[in-house]
Residue, then its C-alpha position, 0 to 999 in steps of 0.5 A: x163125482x169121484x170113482x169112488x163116490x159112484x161105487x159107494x152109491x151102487x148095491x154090493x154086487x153092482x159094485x163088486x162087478x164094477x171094474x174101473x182099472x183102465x187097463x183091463x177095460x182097454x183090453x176088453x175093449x180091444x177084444x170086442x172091436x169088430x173085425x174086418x172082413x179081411x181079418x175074419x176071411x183069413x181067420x176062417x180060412x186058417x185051418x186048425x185041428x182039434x187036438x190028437x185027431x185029424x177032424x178040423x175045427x169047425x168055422x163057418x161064415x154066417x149070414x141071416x136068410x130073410x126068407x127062412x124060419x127054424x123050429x127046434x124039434x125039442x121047442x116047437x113053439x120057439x121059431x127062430x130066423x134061418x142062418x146061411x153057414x158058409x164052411x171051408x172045404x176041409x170041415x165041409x168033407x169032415x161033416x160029410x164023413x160024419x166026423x162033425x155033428x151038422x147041427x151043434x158042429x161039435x167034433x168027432x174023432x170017430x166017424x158017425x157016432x150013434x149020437x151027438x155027444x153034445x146035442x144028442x142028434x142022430x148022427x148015425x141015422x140021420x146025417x148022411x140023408x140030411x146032409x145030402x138035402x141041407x147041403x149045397x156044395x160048401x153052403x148049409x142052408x139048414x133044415x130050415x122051412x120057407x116063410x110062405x110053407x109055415x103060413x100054410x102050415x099054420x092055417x091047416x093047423x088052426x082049421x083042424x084045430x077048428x074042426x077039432x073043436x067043433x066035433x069036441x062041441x058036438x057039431x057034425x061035420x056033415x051038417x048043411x051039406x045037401x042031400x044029391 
């Protein structure tokens, strides 16, 4: 079967997308190999800063905590695994001084906005604090929330949930406890 053929049997988009230039695929292909830890070491360890400021572009090294789930404030029903964020010293001190958002990493070229320009995290309010409980030297383990902590979390909230309906039922919540 010739290229054509297959483009031919595929839906307009489908075949629009289709790229069969073998150039372009090696070149995709080269982009998306897997580095070594050496390359990514190195990588991380160049410092760069964002344009017309001092504040260094922020790179972490991130690696998954099994022992740890994350909920986005905004989601509370979407619970995610926690991240270790390993930083350089220099975006470490540039989170501590307020110039990069500690949680989207966005930069900042002046110290401690009101808000995170990009995720609208309270910067001004909330970072040094949460800095100071999230941070352990140049390791972020993030406000993330021990596996065992949610379950009790958990099932303290199904039984007031129980509770709640029960009252809502009618039931008294002082029913079969004796008189003393």
């Amino acid at each position: 079967m010739s290229q054509d053929d297959v483009k031919e049997g595929l839906s307009p988009l489908l075949s629009k997308g289709l790229t069969l230039d073998q150039d372009e695929d090696r070149e995709q292909y080269e982009r998306s190999k897997v580095l070594s830890g050496e390359s990514v070491l190195a990588e991380v360890q160049e410092v760069e800063y964002v344009p017309g400021t001092r504040v260094p572009i922020p790179r972490f090294v991130a690696s998954d905590d099994d022992d740890t789930i994350w909920m986005d404030g905004e989601n509370p029903d979407r619970v995610m695994r926690g991240v270790i964020l390993s930083h350089p010293p220099e975006v470490v001190t540039a989170i501590q001084a307020g110039h990069i958002c500690m949680r989207c990493l966005e930069a900042h070229p002046d110290a401690f906005p009101l808000t995170c320009d990009l995720c609208g995290y309270a910067m001004r309010e909330r970072q040094a604090v949460d800095f100071s409980v999230e941070f352990e030297g140049e390791v972020n383990i993030g406000p993330s929330v021990a596996l065992s902590q949610f379950a009790q979390e958990q099932d303290a909230a199904n039984a007031k949930s129980s509770f709640d309906r029960k009252l809502r039922e009618g039931a008294s919540p002082m029913r079969g406890l004796g008189r003393g």
